[in-house]
N, C-alpha and C positions, 0 to 999 in steps of 0.2 A: 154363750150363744148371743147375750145381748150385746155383749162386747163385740162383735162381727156386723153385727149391724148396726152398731154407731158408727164403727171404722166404716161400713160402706155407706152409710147414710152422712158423712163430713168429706168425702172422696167425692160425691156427686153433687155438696154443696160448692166445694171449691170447683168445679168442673164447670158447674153453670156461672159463678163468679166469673170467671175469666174469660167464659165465652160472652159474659154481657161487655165486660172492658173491653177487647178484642170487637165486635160491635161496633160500642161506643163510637172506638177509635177511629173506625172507617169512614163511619158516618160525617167524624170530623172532618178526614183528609178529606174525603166526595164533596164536600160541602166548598173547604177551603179552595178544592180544584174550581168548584164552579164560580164562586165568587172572585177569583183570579180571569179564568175567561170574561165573563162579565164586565169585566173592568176595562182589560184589551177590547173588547170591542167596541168599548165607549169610548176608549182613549182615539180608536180608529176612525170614528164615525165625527170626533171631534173633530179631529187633527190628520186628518187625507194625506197621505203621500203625495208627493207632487209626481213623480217618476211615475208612477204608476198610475197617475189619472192621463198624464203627456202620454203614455202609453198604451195606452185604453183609446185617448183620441183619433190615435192612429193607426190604429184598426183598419186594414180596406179589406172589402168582400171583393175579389175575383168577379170577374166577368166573363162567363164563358166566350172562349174565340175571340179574344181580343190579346192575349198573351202566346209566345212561342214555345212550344213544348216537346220541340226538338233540338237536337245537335245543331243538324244544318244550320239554322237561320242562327245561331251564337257563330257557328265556323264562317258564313257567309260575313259578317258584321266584322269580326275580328281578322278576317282577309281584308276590307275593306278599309280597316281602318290602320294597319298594315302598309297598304300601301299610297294610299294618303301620306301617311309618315316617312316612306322613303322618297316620295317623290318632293316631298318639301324640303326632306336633308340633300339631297342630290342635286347640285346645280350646274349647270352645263356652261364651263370656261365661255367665254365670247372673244373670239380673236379679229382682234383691228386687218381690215381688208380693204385695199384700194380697190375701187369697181373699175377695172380695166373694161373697155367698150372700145376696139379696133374701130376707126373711122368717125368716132363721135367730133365734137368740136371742142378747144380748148379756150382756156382764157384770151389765148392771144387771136383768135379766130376758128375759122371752121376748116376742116381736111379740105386737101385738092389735088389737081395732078395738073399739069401744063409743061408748057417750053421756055428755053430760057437759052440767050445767048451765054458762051463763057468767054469769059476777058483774061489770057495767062498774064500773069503775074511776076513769075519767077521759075525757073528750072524747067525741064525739058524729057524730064523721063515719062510722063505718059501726057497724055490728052488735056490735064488738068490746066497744064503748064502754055498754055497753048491756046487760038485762036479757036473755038469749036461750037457745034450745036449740043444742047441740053436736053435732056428730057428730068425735069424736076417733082417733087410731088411730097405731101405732109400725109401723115396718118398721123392722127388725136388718137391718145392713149389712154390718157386719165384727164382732168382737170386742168395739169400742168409740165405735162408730159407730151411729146412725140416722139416720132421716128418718121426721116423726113430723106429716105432712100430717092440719089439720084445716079443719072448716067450721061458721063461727059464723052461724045462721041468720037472719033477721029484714031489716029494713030496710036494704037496703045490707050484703046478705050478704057476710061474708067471708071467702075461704080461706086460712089459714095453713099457708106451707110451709116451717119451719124445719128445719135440719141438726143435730144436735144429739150432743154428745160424753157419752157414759155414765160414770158413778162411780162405782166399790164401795166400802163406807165398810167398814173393816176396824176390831175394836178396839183401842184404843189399849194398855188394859191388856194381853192377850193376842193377841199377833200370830199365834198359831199357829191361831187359831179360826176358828170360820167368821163369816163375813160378816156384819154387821147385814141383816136383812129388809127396808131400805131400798136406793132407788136414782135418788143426784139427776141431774142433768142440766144441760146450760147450752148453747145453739144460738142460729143466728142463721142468716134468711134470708129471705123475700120476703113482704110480704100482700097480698094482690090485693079491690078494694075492687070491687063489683059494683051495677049499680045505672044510675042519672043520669047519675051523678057517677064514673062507674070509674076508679079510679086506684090505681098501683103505689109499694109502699113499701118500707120497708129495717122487717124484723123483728128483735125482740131475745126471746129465751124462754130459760126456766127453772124447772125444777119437780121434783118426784119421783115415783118411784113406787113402789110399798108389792105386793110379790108378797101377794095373800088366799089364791089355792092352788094346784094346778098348772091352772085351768080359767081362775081372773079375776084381775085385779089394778087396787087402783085408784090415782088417779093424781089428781095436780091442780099447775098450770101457769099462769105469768105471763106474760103475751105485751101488749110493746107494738111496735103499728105505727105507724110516723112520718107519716103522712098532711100534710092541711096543719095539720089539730090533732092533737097524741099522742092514740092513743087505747091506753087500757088495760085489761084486761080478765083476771079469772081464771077457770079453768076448773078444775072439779071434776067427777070421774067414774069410771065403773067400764068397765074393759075385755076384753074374751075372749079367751084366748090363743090361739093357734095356731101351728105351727110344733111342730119336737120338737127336745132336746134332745141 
């Protein structure tokens, strides 16, 4: 009997032994845990992150209705700036263009229309060739360009429609000066032979013209047309200007 109660009374000594160690123990790690914290927050309070106070800085509080809170106004913005961008990549070719202006004035002078005797020259197949009346006349095309349609009247009338490139004769001694009152010419294009006999030619013309004032100006002019015989003819005359400057 007493033997059962030592064995339970050293059963319940070790019991409590081990629950004080066990204790103990805890009390250690609790300890050891808190004085680890401790430490970190000293190490933190010394020594601040930089990232995270840069980060803190920039903190913003919202402002109510001052920011977009839809779709729309991001889809509106990103159209926007969409075509911004194609319209900066996209450039539109530029092609070199003479200002054609029918009637204007050229370098060598201003348009006109008048009369002009003709002087035949050579050959005899139309009007050209021959003693006759003229009806002469300039249309200004570009700067340095006409077209200088005339009609030599009589027997086997003829129209001449030459193309014709303008010259400004500048002086040689003084380049800075103004122009000589002369203004030659040199063209080539079609004479139409009227008549029996009609028939189409290849023209060659050349002449000049002399400004008289700002109202007339006269002019006189070589015109051969290749028919089946050359025919040749000069043309002297006065013409009315029109057109303005």
């Amino acid at each position: 009997m007493n033997t059962i109660f030592l064995r339970q009374g050293n059963f319940l000594l070790s019991g409590l032994t081990t629950l004080a160690v066990f204790s103990g123990s805890l009390s250690a790690v609790a300890q050891t845990a808190e004085q680890a914290n401790l430490a970190n927050s000293t190490n933190l309070q010394q020594f601040p992150n930089a990232a995270t106070q840069e980060t803190a800085s920039r903190i913003l509080t919202p402002i109510p209705g001052t920011a977009a809170t839809t779709s729309t106004a991001l889809a509106a913005n990103y159209s926007q700036q969409t075509a911004e961008q194609t319209t900066a990549q996209i450039s539109t070719p530029k092609v070199a263009q003479a200002d054609i202006e029918p009637g204007r004035p050229t370098r060598g002078g201003r348009s006109y229309l008048g009369i002009a005797g003709n002087i035949g020259l050579s050959g005899s197949d139309s009007a050209l060739g021959d003693g006759n009346f003229a009806v002469i006349s300039k249309v200004g095309l570009t700067n340095n360009i006409s077209l200088r349609p005339s009609a030599v009247l009589g027997d086997n009338t003829v129209i001449l429609a030459p193309l014709a490139y303008d010259f400004s004769i500048q002086q040689v001694a003084d380049p800075f000066s103004e122009p000589l009152p002369i203004a030659p010419y040199i063209g080539a294009g079609a004479a139409f032979k009227t008549g029996n006999n009609s028939d189409v030619a290849l023209l060659l013309s050349g002449g000049i013209d002399v400004p008289l004032s700002s109202r007339f100006t006269a002019t006189a002019a070589v015109n051969a047309a290749f028919f089946n015989k050359t025919d040749v003819g000069l043309l002297i005359g006065v013409g009315y200007n029109f057109g303005s400057y």
